[in-house]
C-alpha positions in Angstrom: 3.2 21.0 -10.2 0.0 21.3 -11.9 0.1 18.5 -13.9 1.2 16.5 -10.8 -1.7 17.4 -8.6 -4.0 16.6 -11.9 -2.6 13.2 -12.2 -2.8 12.5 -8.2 -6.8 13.2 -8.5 -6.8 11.2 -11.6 -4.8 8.3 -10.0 -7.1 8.5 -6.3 -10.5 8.4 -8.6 -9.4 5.4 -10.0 -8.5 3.9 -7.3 -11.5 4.6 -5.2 -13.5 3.1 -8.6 -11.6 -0.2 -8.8 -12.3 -0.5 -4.5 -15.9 0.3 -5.4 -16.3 -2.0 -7.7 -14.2 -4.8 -6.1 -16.2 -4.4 -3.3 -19.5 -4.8 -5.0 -19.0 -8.0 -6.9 -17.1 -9.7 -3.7 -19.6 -8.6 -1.3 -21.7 -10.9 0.1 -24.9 -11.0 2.5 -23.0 -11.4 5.9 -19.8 -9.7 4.9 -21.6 -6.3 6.0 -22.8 -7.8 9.2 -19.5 -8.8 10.2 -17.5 -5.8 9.1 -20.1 -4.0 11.9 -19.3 -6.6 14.8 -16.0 -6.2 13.9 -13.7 -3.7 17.1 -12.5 -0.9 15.6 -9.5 -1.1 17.6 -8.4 -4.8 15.5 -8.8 -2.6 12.5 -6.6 0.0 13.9 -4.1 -2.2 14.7 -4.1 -3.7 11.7 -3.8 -0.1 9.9 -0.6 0.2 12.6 1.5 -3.0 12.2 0.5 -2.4 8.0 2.3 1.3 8.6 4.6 0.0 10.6 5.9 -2.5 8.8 6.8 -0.3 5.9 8.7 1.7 8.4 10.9 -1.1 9.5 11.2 -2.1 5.7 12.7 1.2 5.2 15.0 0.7 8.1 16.3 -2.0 6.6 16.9 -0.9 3.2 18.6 2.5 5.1 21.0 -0.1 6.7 21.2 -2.1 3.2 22.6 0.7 1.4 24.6 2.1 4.1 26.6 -1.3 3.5 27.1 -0.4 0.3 28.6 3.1 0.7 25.5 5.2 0.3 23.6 7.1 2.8 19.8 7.6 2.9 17.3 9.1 5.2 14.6 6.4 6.6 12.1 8.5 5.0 13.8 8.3 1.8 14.2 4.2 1.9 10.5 3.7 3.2 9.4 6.2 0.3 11.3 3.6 -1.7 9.9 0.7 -0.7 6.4 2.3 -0.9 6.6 3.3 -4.8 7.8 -0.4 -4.7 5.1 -2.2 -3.7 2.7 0.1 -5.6 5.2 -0.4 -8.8 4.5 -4.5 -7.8 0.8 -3.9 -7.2 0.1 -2.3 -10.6 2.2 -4.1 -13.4 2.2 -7.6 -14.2 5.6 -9.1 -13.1 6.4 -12.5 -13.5 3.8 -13.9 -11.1 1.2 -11.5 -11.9 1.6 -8.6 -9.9 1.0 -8.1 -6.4 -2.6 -9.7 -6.3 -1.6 -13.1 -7.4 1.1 -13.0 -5.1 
């Protein structure tokens, strides 16, 4: 479990490295600005329908696998097609990975 929790920090300080440093060379002078006018309840909503979204992803794998015999939780499937995407967003597959998709 220690190793695990070792690896998390690991994997979150990358990640907040690569935003940092996406952020600084795709910045420019009226991106700040904006982000400031911008409501924070568009931003929530986006967070929600993003959230959401996996949820109902998970609903349907749940209802996918149920077809096929096998019977999941919804927090198992949407667990599942979270490590997905992140599985997507981190290797190269045949397009490139998740950012040239």
């Amino acid at each position: 479990m220690e190793r695990l929790k070792k690896l998390f920090v690991i994997s979150l300080i990358i990640s907040i490295i690569v935003l940092v440093l996406v952020t600084v060379f795709t910045i420019g002078p009226d991106t700040l600005p904006i982000l400031q006018r911008m409501e924070p309840v568009y931003f929530l909503a986006a967070v929600a329908l993003h959230v959401g979204s996996y949820f109902i992803w998970g609903l349907r794998m749940k209802v996918m696998t149920k077809a096929l015999g096998y019977r999941i939780g919804v927090k198992d499937a949407t667990e599942i097609v979270i490590v997905n995407l992140f599985a997507a967003s981190v290797t190269p597959s045949m397009a490139g990975g998740e950012a040239v998709r």
